[in-house]
C-alpha positions as a Markdown table, in Angstrom:
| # | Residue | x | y | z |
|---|---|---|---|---|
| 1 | Unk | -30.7 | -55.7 | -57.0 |
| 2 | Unk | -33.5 | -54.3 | -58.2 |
| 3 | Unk | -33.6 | -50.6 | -57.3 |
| 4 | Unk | -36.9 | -48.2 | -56.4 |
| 5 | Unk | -35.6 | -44.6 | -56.3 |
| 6 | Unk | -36.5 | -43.1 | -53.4 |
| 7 | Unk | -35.3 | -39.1 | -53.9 |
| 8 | Unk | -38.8 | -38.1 | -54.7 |
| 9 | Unk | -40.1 | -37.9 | -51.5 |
| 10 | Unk | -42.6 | -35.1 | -50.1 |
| 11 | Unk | -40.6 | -35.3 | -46.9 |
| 12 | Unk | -37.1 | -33.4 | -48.6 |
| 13 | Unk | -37.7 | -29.5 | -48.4 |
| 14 | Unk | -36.1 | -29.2 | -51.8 |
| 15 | Unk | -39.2 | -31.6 | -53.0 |
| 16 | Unk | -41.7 | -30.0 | -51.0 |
| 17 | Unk | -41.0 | -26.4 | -52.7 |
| 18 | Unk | -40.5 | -27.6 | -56.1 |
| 19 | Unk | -44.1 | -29.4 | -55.9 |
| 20 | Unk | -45.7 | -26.2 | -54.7 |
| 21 | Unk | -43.7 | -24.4 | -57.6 |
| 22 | Unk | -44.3 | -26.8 | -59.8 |
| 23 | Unk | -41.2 | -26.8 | -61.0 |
| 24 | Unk | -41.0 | -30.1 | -63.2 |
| 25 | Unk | -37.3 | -29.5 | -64.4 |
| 26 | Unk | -36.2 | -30.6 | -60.8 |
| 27 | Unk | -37.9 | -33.3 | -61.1 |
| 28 | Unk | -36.8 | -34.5 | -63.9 |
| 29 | Unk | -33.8 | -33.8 | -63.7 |
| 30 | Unk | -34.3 | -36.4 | -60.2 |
| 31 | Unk | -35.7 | -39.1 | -62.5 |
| 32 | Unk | -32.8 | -39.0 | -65.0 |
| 33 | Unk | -30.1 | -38.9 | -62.3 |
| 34 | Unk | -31.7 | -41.8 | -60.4 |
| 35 | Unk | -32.2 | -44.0 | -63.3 |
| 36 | Unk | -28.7 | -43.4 | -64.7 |
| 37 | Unk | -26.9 | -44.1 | -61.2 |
| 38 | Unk | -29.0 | -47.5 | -61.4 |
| 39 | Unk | -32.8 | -46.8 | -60.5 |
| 40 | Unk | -34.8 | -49.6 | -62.4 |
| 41 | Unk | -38.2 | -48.3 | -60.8 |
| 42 | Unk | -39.0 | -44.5 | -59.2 |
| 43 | Unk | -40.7 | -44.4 | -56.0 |
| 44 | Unk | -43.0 | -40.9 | -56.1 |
| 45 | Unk | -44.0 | -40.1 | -52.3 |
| 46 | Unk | -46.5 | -37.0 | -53.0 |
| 47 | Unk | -48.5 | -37.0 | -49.6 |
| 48 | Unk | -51.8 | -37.6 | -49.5 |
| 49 | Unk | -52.5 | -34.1 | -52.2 |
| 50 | Unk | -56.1 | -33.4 | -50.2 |
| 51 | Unk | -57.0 | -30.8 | -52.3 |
| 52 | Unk | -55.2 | -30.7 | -55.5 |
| 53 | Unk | -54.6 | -34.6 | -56.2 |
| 54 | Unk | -56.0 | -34.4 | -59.4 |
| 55 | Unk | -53.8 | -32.5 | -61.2 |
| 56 | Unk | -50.8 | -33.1 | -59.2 |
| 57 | Unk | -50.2 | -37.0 | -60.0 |
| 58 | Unk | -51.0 | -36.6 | -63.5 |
| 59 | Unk | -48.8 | -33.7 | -63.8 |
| 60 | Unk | -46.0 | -35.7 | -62.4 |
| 61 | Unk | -46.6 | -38.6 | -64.2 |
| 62 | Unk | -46.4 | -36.8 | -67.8 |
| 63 | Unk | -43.2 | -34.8 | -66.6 |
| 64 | Unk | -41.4 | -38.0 | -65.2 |
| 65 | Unk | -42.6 | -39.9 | -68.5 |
| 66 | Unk | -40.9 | -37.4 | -70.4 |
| 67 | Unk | -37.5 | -37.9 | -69.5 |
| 68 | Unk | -37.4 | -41.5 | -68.3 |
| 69 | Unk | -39.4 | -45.3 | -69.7 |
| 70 | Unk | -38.6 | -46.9 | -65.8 |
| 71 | Unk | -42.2 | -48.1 | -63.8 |
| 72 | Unk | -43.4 | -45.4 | -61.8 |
| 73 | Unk | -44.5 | -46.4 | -58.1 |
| 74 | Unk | -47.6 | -44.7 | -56.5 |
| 75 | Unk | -46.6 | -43.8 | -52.7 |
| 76 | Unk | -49.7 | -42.1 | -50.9 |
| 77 | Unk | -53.0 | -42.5 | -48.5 |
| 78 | Unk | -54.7 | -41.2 | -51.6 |
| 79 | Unk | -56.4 | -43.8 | -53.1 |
| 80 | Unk | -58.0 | -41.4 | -55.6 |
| 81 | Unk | -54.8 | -39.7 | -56.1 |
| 82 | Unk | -52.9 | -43.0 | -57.0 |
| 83 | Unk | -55.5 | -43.5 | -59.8 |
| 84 | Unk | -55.3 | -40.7 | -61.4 |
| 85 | Unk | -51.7 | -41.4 | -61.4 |
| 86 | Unk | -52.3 | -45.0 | -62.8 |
| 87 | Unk | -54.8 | -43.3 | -65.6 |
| 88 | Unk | -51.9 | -41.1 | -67.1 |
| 89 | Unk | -49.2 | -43.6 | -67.1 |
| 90 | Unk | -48.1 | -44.7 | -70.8 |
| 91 | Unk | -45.2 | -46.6 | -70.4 |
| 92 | Unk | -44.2 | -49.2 | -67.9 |
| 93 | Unk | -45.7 | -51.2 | -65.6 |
| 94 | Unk | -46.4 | -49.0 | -62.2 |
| 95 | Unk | -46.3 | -49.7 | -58.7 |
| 96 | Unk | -48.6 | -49.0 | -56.2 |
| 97 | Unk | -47.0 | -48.5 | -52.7 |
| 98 | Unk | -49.2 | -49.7 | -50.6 |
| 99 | Unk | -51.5 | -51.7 | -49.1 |
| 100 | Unk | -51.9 | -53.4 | -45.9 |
| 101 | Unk | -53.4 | -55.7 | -44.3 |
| 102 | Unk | -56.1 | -53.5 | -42.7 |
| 103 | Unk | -59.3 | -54.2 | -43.9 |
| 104 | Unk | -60.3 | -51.2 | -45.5 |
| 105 | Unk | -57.3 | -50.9 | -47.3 |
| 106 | Unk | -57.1 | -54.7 | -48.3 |
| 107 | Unk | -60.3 | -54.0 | -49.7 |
| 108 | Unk | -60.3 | -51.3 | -52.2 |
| 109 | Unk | -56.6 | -51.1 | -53.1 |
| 110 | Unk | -55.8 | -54.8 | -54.9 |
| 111 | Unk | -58.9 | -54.2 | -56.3 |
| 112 | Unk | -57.3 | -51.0 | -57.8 |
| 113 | Unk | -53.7 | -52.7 | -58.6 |
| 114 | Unk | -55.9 | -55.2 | -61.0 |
| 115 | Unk | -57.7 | -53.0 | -62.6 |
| 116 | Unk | -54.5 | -50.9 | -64.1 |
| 117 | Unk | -52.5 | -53.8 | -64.1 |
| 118 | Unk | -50.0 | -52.7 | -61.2 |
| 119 | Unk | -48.2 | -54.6 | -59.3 |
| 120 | Unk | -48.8 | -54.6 | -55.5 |
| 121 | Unk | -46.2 | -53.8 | -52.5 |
| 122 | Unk | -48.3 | -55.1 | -49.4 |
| 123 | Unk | -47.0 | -54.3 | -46.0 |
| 124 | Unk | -46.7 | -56.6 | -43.3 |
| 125 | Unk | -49.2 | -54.6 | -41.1 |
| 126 | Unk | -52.7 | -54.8 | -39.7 |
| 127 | Unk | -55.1 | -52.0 | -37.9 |
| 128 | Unk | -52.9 | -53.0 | -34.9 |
| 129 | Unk | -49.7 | -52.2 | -35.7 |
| 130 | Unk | -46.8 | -53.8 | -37.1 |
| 131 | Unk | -45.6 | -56.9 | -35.1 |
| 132 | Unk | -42.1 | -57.3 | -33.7 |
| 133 | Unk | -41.4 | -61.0 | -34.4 |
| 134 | Unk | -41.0 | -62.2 | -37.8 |
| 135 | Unk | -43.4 | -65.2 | -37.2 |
| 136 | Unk | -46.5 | -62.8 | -36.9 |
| 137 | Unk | -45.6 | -60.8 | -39.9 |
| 138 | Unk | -45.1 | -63.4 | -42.4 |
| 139 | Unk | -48.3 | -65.0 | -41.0 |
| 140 | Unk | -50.1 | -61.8 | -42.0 |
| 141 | Unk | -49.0 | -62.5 | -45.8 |
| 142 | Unk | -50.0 | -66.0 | -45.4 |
| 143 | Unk | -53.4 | -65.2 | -43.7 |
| 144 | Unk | -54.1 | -61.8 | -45.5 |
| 145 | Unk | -52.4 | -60.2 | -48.4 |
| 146 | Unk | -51.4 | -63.7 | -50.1 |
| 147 | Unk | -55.3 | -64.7 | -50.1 |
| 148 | Unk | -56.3 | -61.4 | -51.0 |
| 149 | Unk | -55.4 | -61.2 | -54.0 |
| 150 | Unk | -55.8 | -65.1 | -54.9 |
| 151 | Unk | -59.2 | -63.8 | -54.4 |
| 152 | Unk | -59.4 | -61.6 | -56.8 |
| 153 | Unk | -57.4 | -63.7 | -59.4 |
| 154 | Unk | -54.4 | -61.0 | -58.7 |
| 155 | Unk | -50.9 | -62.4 | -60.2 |
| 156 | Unk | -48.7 | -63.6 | -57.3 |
| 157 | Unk | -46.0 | -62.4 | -59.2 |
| 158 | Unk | -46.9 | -59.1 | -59.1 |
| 159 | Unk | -47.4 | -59.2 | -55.3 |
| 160 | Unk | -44.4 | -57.6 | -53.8 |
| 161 | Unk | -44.7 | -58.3 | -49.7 |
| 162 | Unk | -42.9 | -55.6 | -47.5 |
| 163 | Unk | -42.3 | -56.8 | -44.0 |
| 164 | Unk | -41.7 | -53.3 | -42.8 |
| 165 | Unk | -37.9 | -52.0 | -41.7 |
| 166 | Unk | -37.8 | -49.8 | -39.1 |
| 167 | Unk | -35.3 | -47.6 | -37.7 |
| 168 | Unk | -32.8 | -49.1 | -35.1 |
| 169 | Unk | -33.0 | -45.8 | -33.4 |
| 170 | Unk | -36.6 | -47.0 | -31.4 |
| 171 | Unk | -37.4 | -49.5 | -32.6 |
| 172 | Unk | -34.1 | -51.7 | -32.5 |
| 173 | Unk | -35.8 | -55.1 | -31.7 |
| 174 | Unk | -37.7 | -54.7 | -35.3 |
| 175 | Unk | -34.2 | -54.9 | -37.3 |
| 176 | Unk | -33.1 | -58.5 | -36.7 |
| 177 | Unk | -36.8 | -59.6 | -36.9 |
| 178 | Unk | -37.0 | -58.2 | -40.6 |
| 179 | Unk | -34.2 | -59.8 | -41.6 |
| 180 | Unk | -35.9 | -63.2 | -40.8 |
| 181 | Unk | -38.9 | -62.4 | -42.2 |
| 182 | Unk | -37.1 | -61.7 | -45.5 |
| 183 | Unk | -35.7 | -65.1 | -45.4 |
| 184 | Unk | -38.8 | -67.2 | -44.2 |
| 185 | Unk | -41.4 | -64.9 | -46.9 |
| 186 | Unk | -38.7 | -67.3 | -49.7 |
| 187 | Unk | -40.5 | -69.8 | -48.8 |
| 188 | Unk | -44.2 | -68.8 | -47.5 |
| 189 | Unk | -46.0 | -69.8 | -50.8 |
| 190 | Unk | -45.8 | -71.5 | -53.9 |
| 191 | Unk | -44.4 | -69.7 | -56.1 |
| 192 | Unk | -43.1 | -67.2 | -53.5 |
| 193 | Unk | -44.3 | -63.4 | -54.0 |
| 194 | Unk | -41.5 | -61.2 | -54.6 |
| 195 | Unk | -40.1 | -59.6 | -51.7 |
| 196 | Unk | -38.9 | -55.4 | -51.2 |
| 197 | Unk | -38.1 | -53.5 | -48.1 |
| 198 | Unk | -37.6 | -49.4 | -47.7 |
| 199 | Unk | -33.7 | -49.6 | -46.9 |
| 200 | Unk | -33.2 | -46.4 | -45.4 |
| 201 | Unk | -36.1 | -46.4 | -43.5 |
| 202 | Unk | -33.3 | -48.2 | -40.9 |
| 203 | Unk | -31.3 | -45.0 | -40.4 |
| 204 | Unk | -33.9 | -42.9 | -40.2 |
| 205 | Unk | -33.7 | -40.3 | -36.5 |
| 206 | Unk | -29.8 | -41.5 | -36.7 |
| 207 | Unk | -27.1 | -38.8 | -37.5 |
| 208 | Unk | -26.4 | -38.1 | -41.1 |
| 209 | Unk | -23.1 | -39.4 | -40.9 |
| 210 | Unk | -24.1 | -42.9 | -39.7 |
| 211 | Unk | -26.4 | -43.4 | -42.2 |
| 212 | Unk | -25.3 | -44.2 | -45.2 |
| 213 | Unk | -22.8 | -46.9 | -43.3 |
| 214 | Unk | -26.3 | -48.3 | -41.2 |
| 215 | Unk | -27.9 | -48.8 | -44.3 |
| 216 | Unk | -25.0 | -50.7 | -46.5 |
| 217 | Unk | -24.7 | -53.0 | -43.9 |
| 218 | Unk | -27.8 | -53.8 | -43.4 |
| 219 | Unk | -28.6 | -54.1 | -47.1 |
| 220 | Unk | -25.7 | -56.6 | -47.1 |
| 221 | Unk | -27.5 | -58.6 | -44.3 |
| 222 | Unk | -30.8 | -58.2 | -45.8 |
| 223 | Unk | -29.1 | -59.4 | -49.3 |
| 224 | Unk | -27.8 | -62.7 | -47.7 |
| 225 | Unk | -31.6 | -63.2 | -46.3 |
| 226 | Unk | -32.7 | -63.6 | -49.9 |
| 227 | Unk | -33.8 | -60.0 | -50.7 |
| 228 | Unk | -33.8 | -58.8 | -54.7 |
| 229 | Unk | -35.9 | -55.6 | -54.5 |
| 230 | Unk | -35.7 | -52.4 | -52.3 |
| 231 | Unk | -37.0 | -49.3 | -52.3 |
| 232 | Unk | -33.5 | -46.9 | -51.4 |
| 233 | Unk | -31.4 | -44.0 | -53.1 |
| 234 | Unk | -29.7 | -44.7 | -56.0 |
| 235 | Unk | -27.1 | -42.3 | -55.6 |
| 236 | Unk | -25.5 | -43.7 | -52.7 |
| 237 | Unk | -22.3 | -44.9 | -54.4 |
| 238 | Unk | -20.6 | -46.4 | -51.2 |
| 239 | Unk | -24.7 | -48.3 | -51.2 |
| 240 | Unk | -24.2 | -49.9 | -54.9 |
| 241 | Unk | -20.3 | -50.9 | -54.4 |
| 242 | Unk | -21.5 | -52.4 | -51.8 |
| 243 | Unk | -24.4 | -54.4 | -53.6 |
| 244 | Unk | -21.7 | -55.2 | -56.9 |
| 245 | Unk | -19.6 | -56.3 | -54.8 |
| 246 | Unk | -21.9 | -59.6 | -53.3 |
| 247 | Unk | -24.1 | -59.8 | -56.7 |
| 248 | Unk | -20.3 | -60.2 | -58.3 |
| 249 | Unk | -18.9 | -62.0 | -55.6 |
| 250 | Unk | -15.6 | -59.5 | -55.6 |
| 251 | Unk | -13.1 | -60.4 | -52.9 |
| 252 | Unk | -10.3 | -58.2 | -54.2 |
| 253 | Unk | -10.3 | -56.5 | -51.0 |
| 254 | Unk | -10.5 | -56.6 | -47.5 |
| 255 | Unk | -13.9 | -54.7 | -47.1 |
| 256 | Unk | -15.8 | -56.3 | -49.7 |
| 257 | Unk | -14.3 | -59.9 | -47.9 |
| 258 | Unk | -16.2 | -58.8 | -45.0 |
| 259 | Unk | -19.3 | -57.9 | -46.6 |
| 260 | Unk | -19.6 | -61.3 | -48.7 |
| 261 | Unk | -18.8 | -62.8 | -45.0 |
| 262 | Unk | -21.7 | -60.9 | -43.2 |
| 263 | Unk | -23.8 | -61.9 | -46.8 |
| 264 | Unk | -22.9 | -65.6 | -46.6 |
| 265 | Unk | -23.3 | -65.9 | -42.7 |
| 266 | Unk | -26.9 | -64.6 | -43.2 |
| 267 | Unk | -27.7 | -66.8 | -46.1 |
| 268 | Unk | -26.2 | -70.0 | -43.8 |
| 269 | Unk | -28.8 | -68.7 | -40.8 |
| 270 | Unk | -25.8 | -68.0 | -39.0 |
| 271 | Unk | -24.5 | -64.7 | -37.5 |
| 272 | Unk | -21.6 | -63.0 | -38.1 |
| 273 | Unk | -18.9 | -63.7 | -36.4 |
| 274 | Unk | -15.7 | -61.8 | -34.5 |
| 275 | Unk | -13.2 | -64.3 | -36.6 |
| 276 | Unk | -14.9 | -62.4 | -39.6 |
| 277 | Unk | -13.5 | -59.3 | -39.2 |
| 278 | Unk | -10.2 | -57.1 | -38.8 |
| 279 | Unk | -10.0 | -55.3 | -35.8 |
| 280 | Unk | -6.9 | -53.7 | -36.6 |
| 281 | Unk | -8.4 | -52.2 | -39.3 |
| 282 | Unk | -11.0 | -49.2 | -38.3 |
| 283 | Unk | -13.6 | -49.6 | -41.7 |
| 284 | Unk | -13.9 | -53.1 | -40.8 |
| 285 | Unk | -15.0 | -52.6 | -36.9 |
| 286 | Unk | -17.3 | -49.5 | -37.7 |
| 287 | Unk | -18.7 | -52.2 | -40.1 |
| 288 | Unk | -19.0 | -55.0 | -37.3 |
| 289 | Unk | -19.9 | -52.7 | -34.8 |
| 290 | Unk | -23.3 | -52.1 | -37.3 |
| 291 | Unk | -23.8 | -55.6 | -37.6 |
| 292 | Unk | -23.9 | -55.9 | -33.7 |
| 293 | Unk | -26.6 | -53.4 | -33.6 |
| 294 | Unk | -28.1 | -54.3 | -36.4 |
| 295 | Unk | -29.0 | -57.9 | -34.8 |
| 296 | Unk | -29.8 | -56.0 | -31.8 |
| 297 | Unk | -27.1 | -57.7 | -29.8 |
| 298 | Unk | -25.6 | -54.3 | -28.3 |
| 299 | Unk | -28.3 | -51.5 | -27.2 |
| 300 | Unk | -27.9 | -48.8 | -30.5 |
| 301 | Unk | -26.8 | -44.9 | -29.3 |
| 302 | Unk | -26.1 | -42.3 | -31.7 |
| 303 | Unk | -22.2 | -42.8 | -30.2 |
| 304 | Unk | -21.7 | -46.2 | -31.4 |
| 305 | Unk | -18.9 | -46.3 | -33.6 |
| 306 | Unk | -16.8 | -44.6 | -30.6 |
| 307 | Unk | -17.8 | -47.5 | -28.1 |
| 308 | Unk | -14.1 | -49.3 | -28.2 |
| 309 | Unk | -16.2 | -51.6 | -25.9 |
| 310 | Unk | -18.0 | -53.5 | -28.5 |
| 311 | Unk | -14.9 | -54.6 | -30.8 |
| 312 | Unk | -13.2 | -56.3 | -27.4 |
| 313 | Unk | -16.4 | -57.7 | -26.0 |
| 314 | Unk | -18.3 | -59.1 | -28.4 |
């Protein structure tokens, strides 16, 4: 799995005040501690930076540069701010995260990822929203993104289509949809753009202590559906044991069974099933009790996991 660090985020408080201190030993000091946990790429959400974008990404850029050689991925509205990121860079290959399929944005910001030789994460979203059903979405890298940058002689392979996770808190419908969408993008085109999806973005508005479990799940299920690239934290060891443990195919114990179950029922276009699982044992039901709301097949509440309900029912 392919890894994107996601910990430098304007969102996190301890980010925001470090930014506005500039305080670049906390930040790298994020870069190394990503990259060594497994981080082949760092995601670097910086908001949009209005008024102080040009010195802000290039700061970041030569203090991140510094410590680690990974690809550096651009994540802001700022268009202007992303390429005076992309000027400073020195080392690897960046990122740009994103585009769209709006047409402003489809416009100006391939046009942007040629010229610095970036590669390209292109969301699965037009002016109108992002679509529920995994049909539409993929049809919008078909119709869109993928002859976007044909058009402007743009490497495929350095198109990374993004068909949008959303929380299961809201917007629960959106999970199993995504999942498909991973699967059918395989085989949209010839050869097939890389694929990446923001993992936690599926746990977000959940409580803390559901998330981490929400997320390995679902980057179990999103694994069987073909999916090699995500942008998600590192650190998360529970995450990565998780991901070792289909990538190595380790069934040395009963957990990791049930994940390379869940992986292979995905990758077979089935769904997991009750036979799969343990009931007497509680990791195992917390773990198909996420699968079942996962695929949208019991309504999600922040209670879940103490719904005895859905083990006997379902």
């Amino acid at each position: 799995m392919y890894i994107i660090g996601e910990n430098i985020h304007i969102m996190s408080v301890k980010v925001k005040e470090a930014l506005k201190n500039r305080d670049a030993k906390y930040f790298q000091e994020s870069a190394v501690k990503q990259v060594a946990a497994g981080a082949r790429a760092l995601d670097i959400n910086l908001g949009p930076r209005k008024k102080d974008w040009e010195e802000v990404f290039p700061w970041m850029v030569r203090n991140l540069e510094a410590v680690v050689d990974v690809p550096l991925s651009f994540d802001s509205t700022n268009i202007l701010g992303i390429e005076a990121g992309l000027k400073t860079v020195t080392k690897a290959q960046p990122i740009i995260n994103s585009t769209s399929a709006e047409s402003v944005r489809l416009e100006k910001v391939p046009l942007l990822a040629k010229k610095y030789n970036a590669r390209l994460i292109a969301l699965t979203m037009a002016k109108s929203g992002i679509p529920v059903g995994a049909d539409e979405r993929v049809n919008l890298a078909i119709e869109y993104l993928i002859p976007r940058a044909l058009e402007i002689d743009f490497p495929i392979s350095d198109l990374i289509i993004d068909p949008l996770v959303l929380t299961v808190s809201g917007c629960q419908e959106y999970c199993p949809e995504c999942i498909t969408a991973v699967q059918t993008l395989q085989f949209a085109w010839d050869p097939a753009p890389p694929v990446s999806v923001g993992l936690s973005n599926v746990s977000n508005a959940v409580p803390a202590e559901n998330r981490p479990l929400i997320n390995r799940t679902y980057c179990a299920m999103l694994m069987g559906a073909g999916l090699k690239t995500m942008i998600a934290d590192p650190l998360d060891a529970k995450q990565n044991e998780t991901i070792r443990i289909i990538e190595e195919r380790d069934n040395s114990t009963a957990v990791g069974r049930l994940y390379l179950k869940i992986h292979d029922r995905v990758a077979a276009m089935e769904e997991p099933q009750p036979e799969d699982v343990d009931m007497s044992d509680p990791e195992q039901v917390a773990i198909w009790k996420t699968v079942q709301i996962l695929l949208n097949k019991v309504i999600y509440a922040d209670g879940y996991l103490q719904q005895s309900e859905l083990a006997a029912s379902l």
